[in-house]
Backbone as a chain_set.jsonl record, in Angstrom:
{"seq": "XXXXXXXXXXXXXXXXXXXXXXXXXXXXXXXXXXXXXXXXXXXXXXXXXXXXXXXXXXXXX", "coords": {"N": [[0.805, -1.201, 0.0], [2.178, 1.323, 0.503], [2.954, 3.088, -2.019], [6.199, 4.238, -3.602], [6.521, 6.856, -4.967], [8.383, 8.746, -7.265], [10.665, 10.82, -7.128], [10.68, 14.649, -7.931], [11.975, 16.008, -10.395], [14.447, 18.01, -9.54], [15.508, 20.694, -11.017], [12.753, 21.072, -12.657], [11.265, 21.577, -10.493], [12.064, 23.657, -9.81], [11.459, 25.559, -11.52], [8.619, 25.572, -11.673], [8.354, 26.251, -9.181], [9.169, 29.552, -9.365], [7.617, 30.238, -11.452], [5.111, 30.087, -9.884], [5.01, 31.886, -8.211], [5.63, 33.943, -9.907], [2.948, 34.37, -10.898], [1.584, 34.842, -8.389], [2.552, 37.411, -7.919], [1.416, 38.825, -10.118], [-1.199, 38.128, -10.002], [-1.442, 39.375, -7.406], [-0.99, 42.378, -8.498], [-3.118, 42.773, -9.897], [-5.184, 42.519, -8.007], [-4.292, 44.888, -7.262], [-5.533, 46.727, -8.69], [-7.586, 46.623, -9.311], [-8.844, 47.133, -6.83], [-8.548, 50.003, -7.179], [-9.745, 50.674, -9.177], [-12.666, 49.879, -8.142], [-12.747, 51.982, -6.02], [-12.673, 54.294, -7.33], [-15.283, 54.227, -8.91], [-16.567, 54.132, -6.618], [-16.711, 56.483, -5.379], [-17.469, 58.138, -7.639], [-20.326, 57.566, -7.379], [-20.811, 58.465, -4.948], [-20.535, 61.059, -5.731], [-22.558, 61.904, -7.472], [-25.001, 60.669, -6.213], [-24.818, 63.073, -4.038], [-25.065, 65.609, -5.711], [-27.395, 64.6, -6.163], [-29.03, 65.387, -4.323], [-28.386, 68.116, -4.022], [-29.626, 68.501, -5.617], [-32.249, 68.091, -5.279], [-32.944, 69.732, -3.29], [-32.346, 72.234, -4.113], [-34.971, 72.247, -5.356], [-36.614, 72.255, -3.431], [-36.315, 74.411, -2.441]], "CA": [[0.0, 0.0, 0.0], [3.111, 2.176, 0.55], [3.54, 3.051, -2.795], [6.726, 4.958, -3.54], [6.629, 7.699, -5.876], [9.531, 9.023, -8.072], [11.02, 12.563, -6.816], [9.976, 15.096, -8.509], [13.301, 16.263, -10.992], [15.165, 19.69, -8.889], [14.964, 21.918, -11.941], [11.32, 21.169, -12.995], [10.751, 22.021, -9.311], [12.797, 25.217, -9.428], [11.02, 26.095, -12.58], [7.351, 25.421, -11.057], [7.957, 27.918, -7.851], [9.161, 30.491, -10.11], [6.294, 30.145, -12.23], [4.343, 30.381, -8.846], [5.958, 33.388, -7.749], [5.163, 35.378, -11.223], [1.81, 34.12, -11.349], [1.291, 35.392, -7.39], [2.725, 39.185, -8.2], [0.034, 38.999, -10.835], [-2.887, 38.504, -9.012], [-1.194, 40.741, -6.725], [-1.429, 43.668, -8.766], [-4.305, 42.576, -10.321], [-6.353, 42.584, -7.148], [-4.44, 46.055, -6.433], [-6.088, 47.459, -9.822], [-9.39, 45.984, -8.864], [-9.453, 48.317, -5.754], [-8.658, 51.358, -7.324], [-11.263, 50.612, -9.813], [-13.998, 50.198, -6.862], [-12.816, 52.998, -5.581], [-13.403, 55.442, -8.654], [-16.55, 53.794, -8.86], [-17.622, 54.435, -4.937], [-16.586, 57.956, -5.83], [-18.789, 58.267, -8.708], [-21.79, 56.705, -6.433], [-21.29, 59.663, -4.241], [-20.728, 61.961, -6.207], [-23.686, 61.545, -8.138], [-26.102, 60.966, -4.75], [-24.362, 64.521, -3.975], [-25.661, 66.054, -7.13], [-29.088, 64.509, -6.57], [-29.53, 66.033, -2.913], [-28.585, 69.191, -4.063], [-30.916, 69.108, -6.873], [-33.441, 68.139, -4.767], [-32.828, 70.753, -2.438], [-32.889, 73.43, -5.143], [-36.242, 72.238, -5.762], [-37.308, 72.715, -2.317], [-36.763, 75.961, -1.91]], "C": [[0.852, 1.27, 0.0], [3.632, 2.278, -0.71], [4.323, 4.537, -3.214], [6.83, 5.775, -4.873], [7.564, 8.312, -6.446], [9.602, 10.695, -7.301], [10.899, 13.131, -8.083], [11.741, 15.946, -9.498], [13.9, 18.41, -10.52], [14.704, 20.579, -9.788], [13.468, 22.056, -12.68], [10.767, 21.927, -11.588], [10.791, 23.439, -9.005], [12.006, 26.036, -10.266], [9.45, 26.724, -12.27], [7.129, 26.638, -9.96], [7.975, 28.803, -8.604], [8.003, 30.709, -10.754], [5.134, 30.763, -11.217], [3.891, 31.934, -8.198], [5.374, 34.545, -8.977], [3.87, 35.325, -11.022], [0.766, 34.982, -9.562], [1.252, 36.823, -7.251], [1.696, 39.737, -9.043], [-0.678, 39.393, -10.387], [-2.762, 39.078, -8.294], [-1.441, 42.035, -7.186], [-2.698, 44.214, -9.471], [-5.477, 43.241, -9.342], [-5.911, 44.124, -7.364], [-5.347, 46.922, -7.583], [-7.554, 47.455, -9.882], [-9.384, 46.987, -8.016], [-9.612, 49.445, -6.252], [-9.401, 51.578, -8.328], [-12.545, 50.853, -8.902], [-13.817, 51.423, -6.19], [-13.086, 54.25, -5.804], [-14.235, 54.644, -9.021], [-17.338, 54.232, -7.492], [-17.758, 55.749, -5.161], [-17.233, 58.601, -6.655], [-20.102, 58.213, -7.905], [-21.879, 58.054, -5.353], [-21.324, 60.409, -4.509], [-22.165, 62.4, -6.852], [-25.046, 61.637, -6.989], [-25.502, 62.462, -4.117], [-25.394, 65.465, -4.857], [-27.158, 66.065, -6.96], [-29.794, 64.963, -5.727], [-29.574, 67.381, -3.323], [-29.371, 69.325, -5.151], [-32.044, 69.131, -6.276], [-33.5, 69.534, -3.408], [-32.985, 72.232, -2.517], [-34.324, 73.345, -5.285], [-37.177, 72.257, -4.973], [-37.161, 73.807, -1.987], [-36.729, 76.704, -2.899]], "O": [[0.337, 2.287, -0.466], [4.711, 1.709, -0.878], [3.745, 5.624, -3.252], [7.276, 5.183, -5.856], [7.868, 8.902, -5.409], [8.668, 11.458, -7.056], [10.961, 12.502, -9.139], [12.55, 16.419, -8.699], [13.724, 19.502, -11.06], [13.684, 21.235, -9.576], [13.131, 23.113, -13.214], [9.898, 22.796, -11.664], [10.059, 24.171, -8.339], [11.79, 27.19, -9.895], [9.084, 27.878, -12.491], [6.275, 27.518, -9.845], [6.846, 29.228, -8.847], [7.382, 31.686, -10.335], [4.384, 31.68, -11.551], [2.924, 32.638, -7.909], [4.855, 35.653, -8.837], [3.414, 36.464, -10.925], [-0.351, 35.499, -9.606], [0.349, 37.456, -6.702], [1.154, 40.825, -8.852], [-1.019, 40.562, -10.208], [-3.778, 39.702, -7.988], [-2.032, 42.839, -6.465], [-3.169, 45.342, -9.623], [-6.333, 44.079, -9.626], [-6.852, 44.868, -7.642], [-5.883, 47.926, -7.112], [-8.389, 48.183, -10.419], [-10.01, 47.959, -8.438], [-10.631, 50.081, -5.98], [-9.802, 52.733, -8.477], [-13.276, 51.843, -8.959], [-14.838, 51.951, -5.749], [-13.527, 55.116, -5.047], [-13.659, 54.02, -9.913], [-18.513, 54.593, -7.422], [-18.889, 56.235, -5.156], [-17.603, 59.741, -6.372], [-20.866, 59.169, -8.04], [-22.961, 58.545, -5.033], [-22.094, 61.138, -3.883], [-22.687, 63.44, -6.452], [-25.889, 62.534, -6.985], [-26.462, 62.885, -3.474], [-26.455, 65.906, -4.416], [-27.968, 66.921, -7.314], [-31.004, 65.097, -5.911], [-30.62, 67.992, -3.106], [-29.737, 70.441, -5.522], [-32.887, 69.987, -6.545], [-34.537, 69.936, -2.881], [-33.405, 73.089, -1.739], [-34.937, 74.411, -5.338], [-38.36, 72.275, -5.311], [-37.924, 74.291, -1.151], [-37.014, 77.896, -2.786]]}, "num_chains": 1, "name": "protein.A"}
């Protein structure tokens, strides 16, 4: 039942983290580009509900 499996060859291994590693900084800056998207988007969202208070506010008095 102990069946032994072949090691896995050093430089395929070395190759694989690396790979890991690029593919992690990615989605790292990925996500960070995602925020500052939502964030000029939230900014819009208030701006805009801004806009619509004072319109309505003009139109109350």
């Amino acid at each position: 039942m102990n069946e032994q499996y072949p090691l896995p060859d050093p430089e395929k291994v070395k190759q694989t983290v690396a790979k890991l590693r690029q593919t992690r900084l990615e989605l790292q800056e990925f996500g960070i580009e995602l925020e500052e998207i939502i964030a000029l988007l939230e900014k819009n969202i208030r701006e805009q509900r801004l806009k619509r208070i004072q319109k309505s506010k003009e139109i109350l008095s």
